[in-house]
C-alpha positions as CSV (number, residue, x, y, z in Angstrom):
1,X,20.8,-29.5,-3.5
2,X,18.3,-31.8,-1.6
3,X,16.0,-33.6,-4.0
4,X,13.1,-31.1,-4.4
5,X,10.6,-34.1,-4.9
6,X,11.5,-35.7,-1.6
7,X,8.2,-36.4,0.8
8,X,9.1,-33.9,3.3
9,X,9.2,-31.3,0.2
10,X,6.4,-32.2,-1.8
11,X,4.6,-32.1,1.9
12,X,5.9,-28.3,2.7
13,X,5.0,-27.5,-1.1
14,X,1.4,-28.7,-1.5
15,X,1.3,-27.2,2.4
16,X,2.5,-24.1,0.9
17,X,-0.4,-23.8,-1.9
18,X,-3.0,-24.6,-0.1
19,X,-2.4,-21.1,2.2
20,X,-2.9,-18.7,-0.1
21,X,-0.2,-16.7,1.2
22,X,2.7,-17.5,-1.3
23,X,2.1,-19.8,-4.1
24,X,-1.7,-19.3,-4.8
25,X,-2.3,-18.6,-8.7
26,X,-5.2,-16.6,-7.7
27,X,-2.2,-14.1,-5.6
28,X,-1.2,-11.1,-7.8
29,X,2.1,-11.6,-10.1
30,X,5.1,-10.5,-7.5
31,X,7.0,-7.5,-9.5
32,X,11.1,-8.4,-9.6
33,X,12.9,-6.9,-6.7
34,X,15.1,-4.0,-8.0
35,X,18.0,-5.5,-5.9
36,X,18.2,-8.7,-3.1
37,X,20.5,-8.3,-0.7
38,X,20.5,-11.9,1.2
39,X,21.4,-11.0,4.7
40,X,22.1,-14.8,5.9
41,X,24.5,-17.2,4.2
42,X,26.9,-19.9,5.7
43,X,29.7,-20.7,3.2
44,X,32.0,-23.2,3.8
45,X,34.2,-26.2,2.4
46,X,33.4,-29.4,4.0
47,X,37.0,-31.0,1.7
48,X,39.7,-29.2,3.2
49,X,42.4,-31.0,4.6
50,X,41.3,-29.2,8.3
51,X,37.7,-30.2,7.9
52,X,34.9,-28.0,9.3
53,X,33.4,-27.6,13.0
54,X,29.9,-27.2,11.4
55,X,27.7,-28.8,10.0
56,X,28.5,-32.3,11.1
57,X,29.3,-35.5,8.9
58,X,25.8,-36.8,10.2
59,X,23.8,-33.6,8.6
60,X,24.1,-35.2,4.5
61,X,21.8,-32.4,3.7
62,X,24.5,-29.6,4.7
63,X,28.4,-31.4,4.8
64,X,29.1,-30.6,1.4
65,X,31.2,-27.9,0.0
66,X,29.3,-24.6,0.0
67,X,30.3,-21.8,-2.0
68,X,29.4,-18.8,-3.9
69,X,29.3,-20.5,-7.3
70,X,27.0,-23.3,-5.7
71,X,24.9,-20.7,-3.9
72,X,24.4,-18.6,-7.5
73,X,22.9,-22.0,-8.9
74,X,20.7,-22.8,-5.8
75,X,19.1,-19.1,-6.3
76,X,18.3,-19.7,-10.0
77,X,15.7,-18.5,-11.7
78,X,16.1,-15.7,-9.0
79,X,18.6,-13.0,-8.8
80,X,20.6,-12.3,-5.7
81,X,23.2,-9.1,-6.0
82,X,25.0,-9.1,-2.8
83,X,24.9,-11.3,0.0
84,X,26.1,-10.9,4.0
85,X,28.4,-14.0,5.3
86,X,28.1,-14.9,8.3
87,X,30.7,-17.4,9.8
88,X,29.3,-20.0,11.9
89,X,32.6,-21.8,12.6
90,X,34.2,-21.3,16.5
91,X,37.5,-21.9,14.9
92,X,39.1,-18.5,15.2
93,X,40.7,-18.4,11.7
94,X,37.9,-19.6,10.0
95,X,37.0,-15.9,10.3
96,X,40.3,-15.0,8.4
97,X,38.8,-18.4,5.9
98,X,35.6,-16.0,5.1
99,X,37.5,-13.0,4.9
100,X,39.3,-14.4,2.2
101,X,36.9,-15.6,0.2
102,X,35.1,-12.4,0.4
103,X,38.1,-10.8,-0.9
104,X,37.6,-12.5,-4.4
105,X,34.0,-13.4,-4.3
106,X,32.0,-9.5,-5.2
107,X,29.0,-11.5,-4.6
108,X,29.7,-11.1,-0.7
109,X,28.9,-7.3,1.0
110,X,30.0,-7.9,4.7
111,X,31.4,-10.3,6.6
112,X,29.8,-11.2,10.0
113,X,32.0,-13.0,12.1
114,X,32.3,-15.5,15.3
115,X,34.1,-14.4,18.4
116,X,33.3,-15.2,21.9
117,X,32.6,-12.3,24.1
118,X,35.0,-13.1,27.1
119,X,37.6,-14.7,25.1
120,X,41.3,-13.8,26.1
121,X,41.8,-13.1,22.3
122,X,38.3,-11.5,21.7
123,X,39.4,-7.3,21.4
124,X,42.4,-9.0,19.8
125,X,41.0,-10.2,17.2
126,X,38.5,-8.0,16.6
127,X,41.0,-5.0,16.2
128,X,42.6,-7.8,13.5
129,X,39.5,-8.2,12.2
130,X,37.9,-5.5,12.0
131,X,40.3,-3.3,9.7
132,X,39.5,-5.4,6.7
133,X,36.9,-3.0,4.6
134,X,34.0,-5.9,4.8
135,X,34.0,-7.1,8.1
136,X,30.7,-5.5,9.7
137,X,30.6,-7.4,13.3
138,X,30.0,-10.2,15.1
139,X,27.2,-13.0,15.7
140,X,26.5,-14.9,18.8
141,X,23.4,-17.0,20.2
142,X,21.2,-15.4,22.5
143,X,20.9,-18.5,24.5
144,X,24.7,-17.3,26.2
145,X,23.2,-13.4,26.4
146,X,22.3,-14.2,30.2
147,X,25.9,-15.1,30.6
148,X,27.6,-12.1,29.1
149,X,25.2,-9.2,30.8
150,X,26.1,-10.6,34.1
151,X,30.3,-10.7,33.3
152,X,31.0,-6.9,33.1
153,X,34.3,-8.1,31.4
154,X,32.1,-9.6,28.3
155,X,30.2,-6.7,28.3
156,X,32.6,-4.7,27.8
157,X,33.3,-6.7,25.1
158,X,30.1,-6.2,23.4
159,X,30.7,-2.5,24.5
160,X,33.5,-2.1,22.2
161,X,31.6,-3.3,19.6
162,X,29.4,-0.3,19.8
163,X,32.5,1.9,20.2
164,X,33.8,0.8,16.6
165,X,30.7,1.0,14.8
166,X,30.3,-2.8,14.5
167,X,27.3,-4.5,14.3
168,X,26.0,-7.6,16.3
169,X,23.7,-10.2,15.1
170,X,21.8,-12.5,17.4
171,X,20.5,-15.7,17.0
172,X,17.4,-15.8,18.5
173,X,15.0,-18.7,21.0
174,X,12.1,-18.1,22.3
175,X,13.2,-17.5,26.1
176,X,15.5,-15.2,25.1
177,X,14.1,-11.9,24.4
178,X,14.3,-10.7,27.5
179,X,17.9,-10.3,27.6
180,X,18.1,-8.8,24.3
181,X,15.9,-6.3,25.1
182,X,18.5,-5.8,28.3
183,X,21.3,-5.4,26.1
184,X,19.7,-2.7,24.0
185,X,18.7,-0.9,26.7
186,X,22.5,-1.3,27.8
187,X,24.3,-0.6,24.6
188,X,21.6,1.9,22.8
189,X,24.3,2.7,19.9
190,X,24.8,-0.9,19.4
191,X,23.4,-2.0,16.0
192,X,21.3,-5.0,17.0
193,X,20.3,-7.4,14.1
194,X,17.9,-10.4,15.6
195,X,17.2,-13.5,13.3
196,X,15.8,-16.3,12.6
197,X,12.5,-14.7,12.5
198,X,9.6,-14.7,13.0
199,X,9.0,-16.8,15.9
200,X,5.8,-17.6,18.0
201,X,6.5,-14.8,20.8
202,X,4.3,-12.1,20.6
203,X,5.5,-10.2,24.0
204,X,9.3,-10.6,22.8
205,X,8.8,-9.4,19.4
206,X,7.0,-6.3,20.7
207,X,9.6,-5.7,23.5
208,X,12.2,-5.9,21.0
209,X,10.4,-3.7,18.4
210,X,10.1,-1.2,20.9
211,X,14.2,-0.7,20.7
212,X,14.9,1.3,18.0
213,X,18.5,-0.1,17.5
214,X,16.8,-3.7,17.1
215,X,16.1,-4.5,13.5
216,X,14.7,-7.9,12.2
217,X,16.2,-10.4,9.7
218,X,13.5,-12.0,8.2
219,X,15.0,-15.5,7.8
220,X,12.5,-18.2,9.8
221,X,9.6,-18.1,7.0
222,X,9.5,-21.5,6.3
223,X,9.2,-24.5,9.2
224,X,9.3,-27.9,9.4
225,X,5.8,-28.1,9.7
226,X,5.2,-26.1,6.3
227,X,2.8,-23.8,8.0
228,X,3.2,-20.5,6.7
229,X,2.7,-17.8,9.6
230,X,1.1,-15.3,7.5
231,X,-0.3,-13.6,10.8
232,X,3.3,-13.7,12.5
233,X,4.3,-12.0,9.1
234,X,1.8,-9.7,10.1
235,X,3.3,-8.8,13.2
236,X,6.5,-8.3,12.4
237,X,5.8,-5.9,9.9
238,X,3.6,-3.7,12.0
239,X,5.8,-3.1,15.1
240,X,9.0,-3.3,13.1
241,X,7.9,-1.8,9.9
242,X,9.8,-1.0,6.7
243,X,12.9,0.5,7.8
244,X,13.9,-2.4,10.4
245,X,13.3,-5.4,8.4
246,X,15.9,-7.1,6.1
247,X,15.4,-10.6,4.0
248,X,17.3,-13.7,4.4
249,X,17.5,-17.2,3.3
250,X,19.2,-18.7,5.7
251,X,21.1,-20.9,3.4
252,X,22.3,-23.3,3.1
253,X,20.4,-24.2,6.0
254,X,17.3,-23.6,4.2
255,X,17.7,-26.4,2.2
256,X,17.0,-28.9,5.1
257,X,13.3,-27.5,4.6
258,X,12.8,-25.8,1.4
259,X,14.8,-24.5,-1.8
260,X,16.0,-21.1,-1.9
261,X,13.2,-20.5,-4.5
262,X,10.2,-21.4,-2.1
263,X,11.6,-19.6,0.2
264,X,12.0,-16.3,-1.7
265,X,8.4,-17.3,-3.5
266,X,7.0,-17.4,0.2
267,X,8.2,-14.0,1.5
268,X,7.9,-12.4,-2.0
269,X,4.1,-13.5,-1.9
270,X,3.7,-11.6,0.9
271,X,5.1,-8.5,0.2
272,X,3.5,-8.6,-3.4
273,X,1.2,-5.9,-2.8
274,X,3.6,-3.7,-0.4
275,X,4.5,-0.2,-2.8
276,X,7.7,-0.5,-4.3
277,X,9.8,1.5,-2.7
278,X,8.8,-0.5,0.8
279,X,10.2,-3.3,-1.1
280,X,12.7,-1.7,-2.1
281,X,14.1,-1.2,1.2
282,X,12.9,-4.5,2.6
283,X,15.6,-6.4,0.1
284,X,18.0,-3.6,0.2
285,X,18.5,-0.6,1.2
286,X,17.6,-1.8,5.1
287,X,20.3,-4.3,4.6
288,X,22.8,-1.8,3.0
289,X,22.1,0.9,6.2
290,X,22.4,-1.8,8.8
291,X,25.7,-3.8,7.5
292,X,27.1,0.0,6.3
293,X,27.7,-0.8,2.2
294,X,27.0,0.9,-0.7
295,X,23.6,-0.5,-2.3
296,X,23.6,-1.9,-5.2
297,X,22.8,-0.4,-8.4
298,X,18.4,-1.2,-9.6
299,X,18.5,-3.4,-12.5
């Protein structure tokens, strides 16, 4: 992991404190989650003889090996009892890679996969993919969303995700909310997951929130500016609520901002006064409903 005492950490830390929101001694003791479900996680091995697609050579903070036993350390002294992988790799086996590895890893719930909507192999592979028991659906970035609502071929593909009960996660830009909210309208059955948020769009948030198959992964809490946004928090609590939001850590991306611990310390501070059975479902049950798994057991 990143040296926590680097200038861009201490900077984000000492931001961090001084909010109130999170770190604040003053801020009521945050009860232990029953359960964490981490809804965003990237694993990978930078050392096989193929290499990886993503992340590059010239990202030092991410090419290394990431793997469940390295993610386990990088959550310590916090607990994590399941995770969702998603595969960020455009290599078409690399989904069979994750699969794999979810086959002897129990940490790992579902799989979320990459396929390209439009793809001559796309309802291929998905048929392939989609028989093994953890693979819950796909993830694509909204920015190619324009694209694929005015191809009625790759909608169709999207279609057929609906169709099999899969799931589709979208990363999310600001201009793009629009078309997500196009889509849902489109596919109302489709199980639509939208991440990283929050982000500084009022009107999309809202005109997302107002689809009831949109839920929000909670995964964009900390920024490169350290600024908490407490009253972005805010918002997507209110027109999402408790049933609709899922937490994530984004990692290992996280770790080219903050540790996995001040990012859970941040989004923990905030819920700390939320009844327990809202966050309850917050860290997993909403995560368990969405990706379709049993949740785990309270400790």
């Amino acid at each position: 992991m990143p040296d926590v005492t680097s200038p861009t950490r201490r900077g984000f830390l000492a931001r961090t404190a001084l909010t109130g929101l999170a770190l604040s001694p003053s801020a009521p003791a945050a009860r232990t989650p029953r359960s964490v479900i981490d809804c965003a996680t990237h694993f990978y091995d930078t050392g096989r003889p193929q290499g990886v697609p993503w992340p590059s050579p010239k990202e030092p903070v991410l090419y290394r090996p990431s793997l469940p036993p390295r993610y386990l350390d990088a959550v310590k002294p916090f607990r994590v009892d399941g995770v969702v992988a998603i595969e960020a790799s455009p290599w078409l086996e690399d989904n069979l890679w994750l699969l794999n590895l979810a086959d002897r890893t129990p940490l790992i719930r579902a799989v979320v996969g990459h396929l390209e909507p439009g793809h001559p192999d796309f309802r291929a592979a998905l048929d392939r993919f989609s028989k093994h028991p953890l693979w819950r659906g796909i993830r694509i970035g909204a920015g190619t969303l324009g694209g694929i609502l005015d191809d009625p071929r790759m909608l169709a593909d999207l279609r057929l995700l609906m169709e099999k009960n899969l799931s589709l996660d979208i990363l999310v830009g600001k201009p793009d909310y629009p078309a997500i909210t196009r889509l849902a309208g489109l596919l109302p059955d489709l199980r639509i997951m939208v991440g990283h948020l929050p982000l500084d769009d009022s009107a999309g948030i809202r005109a997302c929130a107002a689809h009831r198959n949109i839920h929000a992964k909670v995964s964009g809490v900390v920024r490169r500016s350290g600024e908490l946004p407490a009253a972005k928090l805010d918002e997507l609590w209110d027109v999402f609520g408790p049933s609709r939001t899922v937490f994530a850590s984004n990692w290992p991306t996280c770790d080219m901002i903050a540790p996995y611990p001040a990012v859970f310390r941040t989004i923990d501070g905030y819920l700390t006064r939320q009844p327990e059975d809202v966050r309850d479902r917050f860290y997993s049950a909403n995560a368990a409903a969405f990706y379709r798994f049993a949740a785990p057991a309270a400790r």
